[in-house]
C-alpha positions in Angstrom: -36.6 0.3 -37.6 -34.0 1.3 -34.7 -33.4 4.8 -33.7 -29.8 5.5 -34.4 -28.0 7.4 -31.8 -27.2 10.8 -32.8 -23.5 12.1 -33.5 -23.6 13.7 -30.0 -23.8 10.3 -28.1 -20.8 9.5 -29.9 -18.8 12.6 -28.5 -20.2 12.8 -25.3 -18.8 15.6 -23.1 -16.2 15.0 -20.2 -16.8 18.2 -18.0 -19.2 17.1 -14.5 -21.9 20.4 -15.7 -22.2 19.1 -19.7 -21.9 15.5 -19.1 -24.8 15.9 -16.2 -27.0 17.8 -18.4 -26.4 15.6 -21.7 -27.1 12.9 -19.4 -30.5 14.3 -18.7 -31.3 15.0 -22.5 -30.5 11.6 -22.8 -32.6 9.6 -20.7 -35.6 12.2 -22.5 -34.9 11.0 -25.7 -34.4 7.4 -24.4 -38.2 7.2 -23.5 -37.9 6.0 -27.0 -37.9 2.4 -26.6 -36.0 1.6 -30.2 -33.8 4.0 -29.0 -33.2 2.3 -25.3 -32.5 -0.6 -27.3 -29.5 1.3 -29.0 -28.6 2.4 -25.8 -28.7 -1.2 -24.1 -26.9 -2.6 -27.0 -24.2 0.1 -26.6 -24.0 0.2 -23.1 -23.1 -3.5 -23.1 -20.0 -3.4 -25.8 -18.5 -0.4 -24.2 -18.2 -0.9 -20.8 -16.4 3.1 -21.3 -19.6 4.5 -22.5 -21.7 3.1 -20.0 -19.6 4.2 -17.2 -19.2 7.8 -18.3 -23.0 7.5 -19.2 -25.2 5.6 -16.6 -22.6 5.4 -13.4 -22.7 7.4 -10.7 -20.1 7.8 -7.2 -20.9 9.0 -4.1 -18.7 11.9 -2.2 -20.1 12.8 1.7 -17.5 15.1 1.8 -18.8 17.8 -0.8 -22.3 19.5 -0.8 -23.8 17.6 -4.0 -22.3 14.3 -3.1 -24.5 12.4 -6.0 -22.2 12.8 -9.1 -21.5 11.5 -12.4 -18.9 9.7 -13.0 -16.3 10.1 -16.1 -13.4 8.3 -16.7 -10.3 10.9 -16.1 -8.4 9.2 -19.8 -5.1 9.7 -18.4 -5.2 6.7 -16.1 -8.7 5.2 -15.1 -10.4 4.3 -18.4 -7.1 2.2 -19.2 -7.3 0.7 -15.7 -10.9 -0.2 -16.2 -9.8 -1.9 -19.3 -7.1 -3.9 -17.8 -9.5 -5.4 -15.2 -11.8 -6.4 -17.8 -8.8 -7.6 -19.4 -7.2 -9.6 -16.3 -11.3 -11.1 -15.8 -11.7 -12.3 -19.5 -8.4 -13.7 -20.0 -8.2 -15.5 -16.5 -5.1 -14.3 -14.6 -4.0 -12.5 -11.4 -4.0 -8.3 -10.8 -2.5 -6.7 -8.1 -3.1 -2.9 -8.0 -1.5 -0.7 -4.9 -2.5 2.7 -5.3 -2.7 6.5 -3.4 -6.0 7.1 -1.3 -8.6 8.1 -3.4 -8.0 7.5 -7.0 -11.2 5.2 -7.2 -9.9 2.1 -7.9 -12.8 -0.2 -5.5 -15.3 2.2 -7.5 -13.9 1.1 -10.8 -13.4 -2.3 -10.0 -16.9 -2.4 -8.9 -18.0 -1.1 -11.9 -16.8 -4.0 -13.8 -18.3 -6.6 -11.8 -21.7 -5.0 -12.0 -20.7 -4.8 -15.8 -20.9 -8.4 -16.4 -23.3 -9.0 -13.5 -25.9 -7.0 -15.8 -24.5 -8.3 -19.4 -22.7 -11.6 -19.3 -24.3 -14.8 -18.2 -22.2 -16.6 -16.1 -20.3 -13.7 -13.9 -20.4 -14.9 -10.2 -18.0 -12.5 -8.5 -16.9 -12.2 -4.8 -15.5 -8.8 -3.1 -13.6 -9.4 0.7 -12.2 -7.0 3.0 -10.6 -7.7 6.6 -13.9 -6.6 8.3 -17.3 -7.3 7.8 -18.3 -4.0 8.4 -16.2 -2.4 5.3 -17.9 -5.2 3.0 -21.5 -4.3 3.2 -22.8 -2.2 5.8 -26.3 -1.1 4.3 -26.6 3.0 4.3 -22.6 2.8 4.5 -21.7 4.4 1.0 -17.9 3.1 2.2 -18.8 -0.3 2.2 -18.5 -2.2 -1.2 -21.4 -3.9 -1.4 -23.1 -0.7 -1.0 -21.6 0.9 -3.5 -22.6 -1.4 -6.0 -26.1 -0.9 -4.8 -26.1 2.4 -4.9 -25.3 2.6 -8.5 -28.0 0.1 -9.7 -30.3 2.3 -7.8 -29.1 5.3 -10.2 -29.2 3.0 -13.2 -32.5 3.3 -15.6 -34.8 0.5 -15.2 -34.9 -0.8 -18.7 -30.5 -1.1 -18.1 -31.8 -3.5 -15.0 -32.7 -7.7 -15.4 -36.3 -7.8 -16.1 -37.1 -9.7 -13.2 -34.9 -7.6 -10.7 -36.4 -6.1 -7.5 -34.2 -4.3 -5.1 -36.2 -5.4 -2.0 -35.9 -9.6 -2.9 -32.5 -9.4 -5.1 -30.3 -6.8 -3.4 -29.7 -8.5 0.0 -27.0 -8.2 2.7 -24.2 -9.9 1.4 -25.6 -11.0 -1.6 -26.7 -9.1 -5.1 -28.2 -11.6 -7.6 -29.4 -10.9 -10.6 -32.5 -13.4 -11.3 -32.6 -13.1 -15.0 -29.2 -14.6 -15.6 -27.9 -16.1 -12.1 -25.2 -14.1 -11.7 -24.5 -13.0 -8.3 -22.0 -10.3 -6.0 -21.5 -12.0 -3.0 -19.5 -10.5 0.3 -17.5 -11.8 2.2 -15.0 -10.6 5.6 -11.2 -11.8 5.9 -11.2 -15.5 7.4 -8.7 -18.4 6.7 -11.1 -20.1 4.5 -12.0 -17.4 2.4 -13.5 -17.5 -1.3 -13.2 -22.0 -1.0 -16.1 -23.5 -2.3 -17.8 -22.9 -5.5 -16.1 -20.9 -8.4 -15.8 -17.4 -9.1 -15.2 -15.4 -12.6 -13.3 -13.0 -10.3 -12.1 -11.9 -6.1 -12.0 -9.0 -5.0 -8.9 -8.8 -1.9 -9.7 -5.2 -0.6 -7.2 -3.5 1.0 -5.2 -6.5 1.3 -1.9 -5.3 3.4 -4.2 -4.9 6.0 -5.2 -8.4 6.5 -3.9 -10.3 9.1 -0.6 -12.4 7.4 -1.8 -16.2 8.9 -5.2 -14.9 7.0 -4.3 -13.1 4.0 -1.6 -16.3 3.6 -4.5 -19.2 3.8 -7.1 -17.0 1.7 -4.4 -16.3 -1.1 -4.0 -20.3 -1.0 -7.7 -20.9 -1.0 -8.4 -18.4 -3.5 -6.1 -20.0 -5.8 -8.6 -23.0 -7.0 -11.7 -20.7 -6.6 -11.1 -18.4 -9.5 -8.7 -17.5 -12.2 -8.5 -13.8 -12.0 -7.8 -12.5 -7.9 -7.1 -8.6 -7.8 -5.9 -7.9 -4.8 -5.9 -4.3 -4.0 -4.4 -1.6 -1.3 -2.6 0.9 -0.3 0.9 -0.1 1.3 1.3 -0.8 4.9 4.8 -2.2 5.3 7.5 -4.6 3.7 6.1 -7.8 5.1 2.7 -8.7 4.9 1.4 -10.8 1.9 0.5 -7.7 -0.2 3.5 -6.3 -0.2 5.6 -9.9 -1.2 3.5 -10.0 -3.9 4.0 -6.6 -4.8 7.6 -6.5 -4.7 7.6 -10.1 -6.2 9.6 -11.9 -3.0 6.0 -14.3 -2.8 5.5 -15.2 -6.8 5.1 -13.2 -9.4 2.3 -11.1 -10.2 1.0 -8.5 -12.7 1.3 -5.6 -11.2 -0.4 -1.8 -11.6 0.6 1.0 -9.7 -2.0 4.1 -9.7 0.1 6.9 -8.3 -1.3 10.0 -7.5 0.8 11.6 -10.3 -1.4 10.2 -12.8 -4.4 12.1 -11.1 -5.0 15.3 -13.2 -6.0 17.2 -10.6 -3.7 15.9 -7.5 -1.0 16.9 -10.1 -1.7 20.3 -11.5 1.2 22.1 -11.3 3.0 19.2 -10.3 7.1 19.6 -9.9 10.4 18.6 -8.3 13.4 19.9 -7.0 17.0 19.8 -8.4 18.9 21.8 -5.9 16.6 23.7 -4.3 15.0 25.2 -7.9 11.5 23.9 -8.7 11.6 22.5 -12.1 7.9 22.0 -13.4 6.4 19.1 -15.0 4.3 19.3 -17.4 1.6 16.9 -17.4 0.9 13.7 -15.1 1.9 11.2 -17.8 5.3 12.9 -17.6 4.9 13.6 -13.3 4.2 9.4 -13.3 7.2 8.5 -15.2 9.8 10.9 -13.2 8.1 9.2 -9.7 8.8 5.6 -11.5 12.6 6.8 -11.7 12.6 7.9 -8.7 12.4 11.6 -8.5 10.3 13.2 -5.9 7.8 14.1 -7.5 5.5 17.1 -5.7 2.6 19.2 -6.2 0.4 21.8 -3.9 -1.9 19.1 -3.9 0.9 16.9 -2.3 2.6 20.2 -0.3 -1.1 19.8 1.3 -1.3 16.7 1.9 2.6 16.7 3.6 1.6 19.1 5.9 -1.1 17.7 7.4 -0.3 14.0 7.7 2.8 12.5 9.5 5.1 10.7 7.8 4.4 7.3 8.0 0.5 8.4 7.3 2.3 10.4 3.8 4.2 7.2 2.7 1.0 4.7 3.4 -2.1 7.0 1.6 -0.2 9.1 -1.0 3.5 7.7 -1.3 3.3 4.3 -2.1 6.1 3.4 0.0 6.7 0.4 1.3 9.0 1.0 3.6 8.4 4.3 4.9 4.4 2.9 5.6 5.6 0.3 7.9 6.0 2.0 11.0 9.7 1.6 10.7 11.9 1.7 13.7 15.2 2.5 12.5 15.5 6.1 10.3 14.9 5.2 6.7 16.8 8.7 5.7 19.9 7.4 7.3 19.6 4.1 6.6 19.8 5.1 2.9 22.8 6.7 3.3 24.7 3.3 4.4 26.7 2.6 1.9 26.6 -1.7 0.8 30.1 -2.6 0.5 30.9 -4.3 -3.3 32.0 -8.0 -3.0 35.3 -9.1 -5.0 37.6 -11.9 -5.4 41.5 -10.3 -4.4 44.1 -11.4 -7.2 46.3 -11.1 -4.3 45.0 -13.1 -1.1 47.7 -11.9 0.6 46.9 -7.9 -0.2 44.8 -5.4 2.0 40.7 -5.2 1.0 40.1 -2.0 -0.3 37.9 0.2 1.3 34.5 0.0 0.2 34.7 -3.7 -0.4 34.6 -7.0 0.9 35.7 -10.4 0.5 34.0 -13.9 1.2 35.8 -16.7 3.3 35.7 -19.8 5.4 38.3 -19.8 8.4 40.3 -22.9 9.1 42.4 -23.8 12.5 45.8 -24.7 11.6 48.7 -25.8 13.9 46.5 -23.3 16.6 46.5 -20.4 14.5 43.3 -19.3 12.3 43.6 -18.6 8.7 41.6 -17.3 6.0 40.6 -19.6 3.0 38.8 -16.7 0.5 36.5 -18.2 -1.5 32.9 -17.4 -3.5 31.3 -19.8 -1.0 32.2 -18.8 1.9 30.7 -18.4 5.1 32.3 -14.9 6.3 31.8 -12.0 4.6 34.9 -10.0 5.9 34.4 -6.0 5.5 38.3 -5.2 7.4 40.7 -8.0 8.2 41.9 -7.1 12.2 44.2 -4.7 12.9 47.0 -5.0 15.4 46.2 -3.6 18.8 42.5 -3.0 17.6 39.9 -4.5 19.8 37.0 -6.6 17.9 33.2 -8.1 19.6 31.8 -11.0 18.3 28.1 -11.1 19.0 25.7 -14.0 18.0 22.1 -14.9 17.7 21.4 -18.7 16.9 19.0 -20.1 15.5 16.9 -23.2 15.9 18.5 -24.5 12.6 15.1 -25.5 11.0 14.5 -24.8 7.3 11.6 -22.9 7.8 12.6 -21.2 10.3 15.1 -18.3 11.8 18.7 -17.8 10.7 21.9 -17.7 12.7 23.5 -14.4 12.4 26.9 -13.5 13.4 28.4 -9.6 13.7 31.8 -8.8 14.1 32.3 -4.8 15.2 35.3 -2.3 16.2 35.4 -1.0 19.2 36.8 2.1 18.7 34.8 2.9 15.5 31.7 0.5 16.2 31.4 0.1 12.8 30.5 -3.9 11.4 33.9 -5.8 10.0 32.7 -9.0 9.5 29.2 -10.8 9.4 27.6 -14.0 8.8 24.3 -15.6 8.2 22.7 -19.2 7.6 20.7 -22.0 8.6 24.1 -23.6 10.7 23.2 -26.0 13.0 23.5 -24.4 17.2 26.0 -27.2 18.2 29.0 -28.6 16.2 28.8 -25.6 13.8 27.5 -22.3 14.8 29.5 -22.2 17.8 32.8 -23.3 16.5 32.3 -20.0 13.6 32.3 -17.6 16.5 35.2 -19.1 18.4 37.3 -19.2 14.6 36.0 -15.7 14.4 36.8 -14.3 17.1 40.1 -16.2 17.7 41.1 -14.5 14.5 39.6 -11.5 15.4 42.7 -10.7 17.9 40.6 -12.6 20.7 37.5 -10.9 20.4 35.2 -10.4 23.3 32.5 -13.3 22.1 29.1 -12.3 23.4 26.4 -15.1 21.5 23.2 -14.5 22.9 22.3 -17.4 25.5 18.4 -17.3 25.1 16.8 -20.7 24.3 18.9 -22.3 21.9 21.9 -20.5 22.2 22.4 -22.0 25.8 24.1 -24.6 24.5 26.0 -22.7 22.0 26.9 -20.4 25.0 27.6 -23.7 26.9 30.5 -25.1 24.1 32.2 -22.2 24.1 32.5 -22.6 28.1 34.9 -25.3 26.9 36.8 -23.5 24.6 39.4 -21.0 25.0 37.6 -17.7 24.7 36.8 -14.3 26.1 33.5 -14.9 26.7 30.8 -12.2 27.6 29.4 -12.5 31.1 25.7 -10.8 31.5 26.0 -9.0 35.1 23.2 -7.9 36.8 23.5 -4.5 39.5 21.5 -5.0 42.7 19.7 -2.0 44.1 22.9 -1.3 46.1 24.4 -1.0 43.1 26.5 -4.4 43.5 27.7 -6.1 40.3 26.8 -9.7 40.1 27.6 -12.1 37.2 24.6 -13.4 36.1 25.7 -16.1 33.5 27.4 -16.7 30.8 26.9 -14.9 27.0 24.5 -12.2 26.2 20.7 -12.1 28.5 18.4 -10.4 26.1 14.9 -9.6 28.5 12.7 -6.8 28.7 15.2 -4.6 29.8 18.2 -5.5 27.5 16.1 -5.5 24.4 14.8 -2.4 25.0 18.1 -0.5 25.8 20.0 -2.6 23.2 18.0 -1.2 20.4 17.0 2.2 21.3 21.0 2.6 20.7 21.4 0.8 17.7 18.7 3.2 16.8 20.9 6.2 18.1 23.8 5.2 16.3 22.4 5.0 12.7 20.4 8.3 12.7 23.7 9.8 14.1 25.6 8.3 11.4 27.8 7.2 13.9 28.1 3.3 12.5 29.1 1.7 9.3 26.8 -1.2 8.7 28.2 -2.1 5.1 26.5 -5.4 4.9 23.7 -5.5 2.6 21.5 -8.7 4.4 21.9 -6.2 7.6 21.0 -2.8 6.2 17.8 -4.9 4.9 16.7 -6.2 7.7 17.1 -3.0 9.5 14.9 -1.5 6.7 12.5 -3.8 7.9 12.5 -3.6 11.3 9.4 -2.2 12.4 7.3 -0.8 15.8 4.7 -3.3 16.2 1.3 -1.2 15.6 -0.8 -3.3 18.1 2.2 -4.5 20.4 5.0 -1.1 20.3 7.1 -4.0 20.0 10.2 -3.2 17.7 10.1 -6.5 15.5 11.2 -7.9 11.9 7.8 -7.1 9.7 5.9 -9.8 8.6 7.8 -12.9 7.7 11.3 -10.9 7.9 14.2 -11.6 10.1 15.6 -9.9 12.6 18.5 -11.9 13.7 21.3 -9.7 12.3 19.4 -6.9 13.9 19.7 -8.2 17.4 23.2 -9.3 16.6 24.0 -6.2 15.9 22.4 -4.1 18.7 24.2 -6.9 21.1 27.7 -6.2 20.2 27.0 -2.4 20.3 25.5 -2.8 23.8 28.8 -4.5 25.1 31.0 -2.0 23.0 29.3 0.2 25.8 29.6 -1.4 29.0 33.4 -2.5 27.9 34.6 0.1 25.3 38.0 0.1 24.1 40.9 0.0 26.6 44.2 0.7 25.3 46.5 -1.7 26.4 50.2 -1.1 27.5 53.6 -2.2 28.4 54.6 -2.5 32.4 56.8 0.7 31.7 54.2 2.8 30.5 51.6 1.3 33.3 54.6 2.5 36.0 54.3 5.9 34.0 51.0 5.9 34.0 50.8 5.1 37.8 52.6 8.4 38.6 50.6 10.5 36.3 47.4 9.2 37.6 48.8 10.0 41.7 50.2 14.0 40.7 46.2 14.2 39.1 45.0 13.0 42.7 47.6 15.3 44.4 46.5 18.5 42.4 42.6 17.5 42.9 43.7 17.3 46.7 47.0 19.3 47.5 46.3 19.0 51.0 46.4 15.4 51.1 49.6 14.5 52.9 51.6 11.8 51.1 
């Protein structure tokens, strides 16, 4: 007859010191062998008693770095249960996540789970470097963890046949009394193809290279029915973060922020105007960060002041944006307001401010008129102003579906704030370039500076034809002569450079309305290049509206406004200008 487990098994305690120490008693009594069969028996339904029971974690960063682990029950038992979940019923996971919550521990756990107790559980665990799958002695590896906690498990918890020497390989944990097997495996394009899988493990998945982490997602697809890609965020572009935010397909999606840690968020608050308003508990600290509150702790004052920003939003933050080495200021950028699209019952009546109207332009009898309409291709922000002086900058596109987009910007010169914009796949001849002659014909005969770079050459070209004041790169010798270079805008290493660094200046000084939602965007996701320093879109984001931008800025600069005026006020002017040269120089004889 079996030994039934006492009352006390049932209630097992949760603090490290009483859960070590029943733990202990335990394994005394379980020299019982009806009684290991209880256990076995138990430990295979309840993947939750097991784990708080017989798994153990490994900290190098504390004294006793051996320690038992229980399930904190405000967020990790019901994670654990949702990968077991996500395995059974056959479908996709993605979990991004703060540093250290334990979630390759967890997921690990599961795997060895049904390694031990379900015939039929081949799993596979990736990360981008062979050396952060399975690196033996290398607790940080995730092979290694796994093997570390079958060393702590009891023997009769273990397959029969298993022998840590033959059956706990590099690479490779197989268990010999069922087949199933924990394989490893580094980032490469053909990743996880061939044979099938019950589950794949995508560690730290944002940090894959994109051509990769794009062909293993693919391959992975026929290889298993349940993938659980996992990481903390490292920018807006990568294949992670698409899934994340839902722009690649959609995806079930967990987020274990550090709010729901118990102890990351004792005494957790946030501030209404400058009063610190406490929370009390982390279920109620998770749900104020998922509105959007700032959610803060001394945990987290800790952790601010000793990591830089973009290292904050990355490992605690879970912030896209902010993690992605961003070039332009992400404060600032937030406060540009998107102007609100609307259809004017009166065509003929002013746009109101904080608004914007779509249109095509049409040439009629010479003159250029607007044609508002949902479809069209101009989204107009001010409609030009008399005497007001416009630029009409352009970056063209190769006009292919996959590829960039032709982007259009239309900014003041006196205010440098964006009037006008336009985007699309248009092709660079026949289309592109007769836009930014309409525009800026309309636009009072706007300075037009398209960018003359591979395929705008012959946009840049066209427009040589046309009747337009059309932007001439110079170039100044080391004499300082001033050449014309060619025709339209040059962008090189030191245009792009300049260019940007003041776009840059202008939006953290506030000094530019951007007001077009497609441009604020890609500026939100215009990064600094980690390996290159290069400012660039992020990942498989476009930039052209960017450089548009920064090019029509960088001529407001080298030709700002210039009031223009009549042949009597120039006379006037004339004589003012010579009594300023006289009083600089009232010895010069007339």
């Amino acid at each position: 007859m079996e030994k039934c487990l006492p009352n006390l098994t049932l209630d097992y305690p949760r603090s490290l010191l009483e859960n070590s120490q029943y733990r202990c008693a335990m394994m005394e009594e379980a020299e019982d062998k009806n009684y290991q069969a209880v256990l076995y028996r138990k430990c295979k339904e309840d993947i939750i008693f097991w784990i708080n029971l017989f798994c153990w974690t490994k900290d190098p960063r504390i004294t006793t770095d051996t320690l038992a682990f229980i399930c904190y029950d405000s967020y990790q038992e019901d994670y654990i249960l949702k990968i077991q979940e996500a395995i059974d019923t056959g479908h996709d996971l993605l979990t991004d996540k703060t540093r250290d919550m334990g979630v390759s521990w967890m997921i690990l756990y599961v795997f060895t789970h049904k390694w031990l107790f379900e015939t039929g559980s081949d799993f596979r665990v990736g990360s981008r470097k062979e050396d952060f799958v399975d690196k033996l002695n290398d607790i940080d590896t995730l092979l290694e963890k796994v093997r570390f906690n079958l060393k702590h498990q009891p023997i009769w918890l273990l397959p029969k046949k298993f022998n840590f020497n033959e059956h706990c390989g590099y690479m490779r944990i197989i268990n010999p009394d069922n087949g199933n097997a924990i394989v490893g495996e580094s980032a490469n394009e053909f990743f996880g193809s061939g044979g099938r899988r019950k589950a794949i493990l995508l560690d730290e998945f944002a940090k894959w290279e994109t051509k990769v982490a794009e062909a293993a997602w693919t391959a992975t697809a026929d290889v298993t029915k349940c993938r659980l890609p996992v990481s903390t965020p490292v920018g807006s572009g990568n294949k992670f973060a698409m899934l994340a935010n839902g722009t690649a397909e959609k995806i079930e999606k967990i987020s274990l922020h550090w709010t729901l840690h118990p102890e990351k968020s004792k005494g957790a608050y946030y501030l209404n105007a400058d009063i610190k308003i406490p929370i009390p508990d982390s279920k109620r600290a998770f749900q104020l960060w998922k509105s959007g509150i700032r959610v803060r702790s001394p945990w987290y004052d800790n952790e601010a002041e000793r990591r830089s920003e973009a290292d904050l939003a990355q490992e605690i933050d879970i912030d896209y944006l902010k993690s992605g080495y961003p070039f332009f200021s992400l404060i600032e950028l937030n406060k540009q307001r998107v102007w609100t699209y609307i259809e004017r019952k009166n065509p003929a009546g002013p746009i109101p401010y904080g608004n914007h109207i779509k249109a095509s332009l049409v040439e009629l009898d010479g003159r250029i008129e607007v044609r508002e309409r949902p479809d069209g291709w101009l989204r107009i922000y001010e409609l030009p102003k008399s005497e007001y002086q416009y630029v009409v900058s352009g970056d063209t596109s190769e006009g292919l579906e996959k590829g960039d987009e032709s982007f259009m910007v239309v900014r003041d010169k006196i205010t440098r704030n964006v009037v006008a914009a336009c985007n699309g796949l248009f092709s660079p001849t026949d289309d592109f370039d007769l836009k930014l002659w309409k525009v800026a014909k309309f636009y009072n005969k706007a300075k037009l500076a398209p960018e003359n770079n591979n395929h705008g050459y012959a946009v840049v070209q066209n427009l040589k034809l046309m009747d337009c004041d059309l932007y001439q790169t110079r170039r100044i010798n080391e004499l300082g002569h001033v050449t014309i270079n060619k025709a339209g805008w040059t962008t090189d290493n030191k245009s792009r450079p300049d260019m940007l660094d003041q776009m840059e200046e202008e939006i953290r000084r506030g000094s530019v309305e951007l007001r077009d939602d497609i441009l604020i965007t890609q500026c939100k996701t215009f990064v600094k290049n980690p390996k290159t320093g290069k400012p660039e879109a992020d990942g498989k984001f476009l930039d052209d509206g960017v450089m548009a931008c920064a090019i029509a800025g960088a001529v407001i600069k080298e030709e700002p406004y210039k009031a223009k005026v009549s042949a009597n006020k120039a006379s006037k002017q004339a004589t003012i200008d010579e009594v300023k040269k006289q009083r600089k120089n009232p010895f010069k004889v007339g």
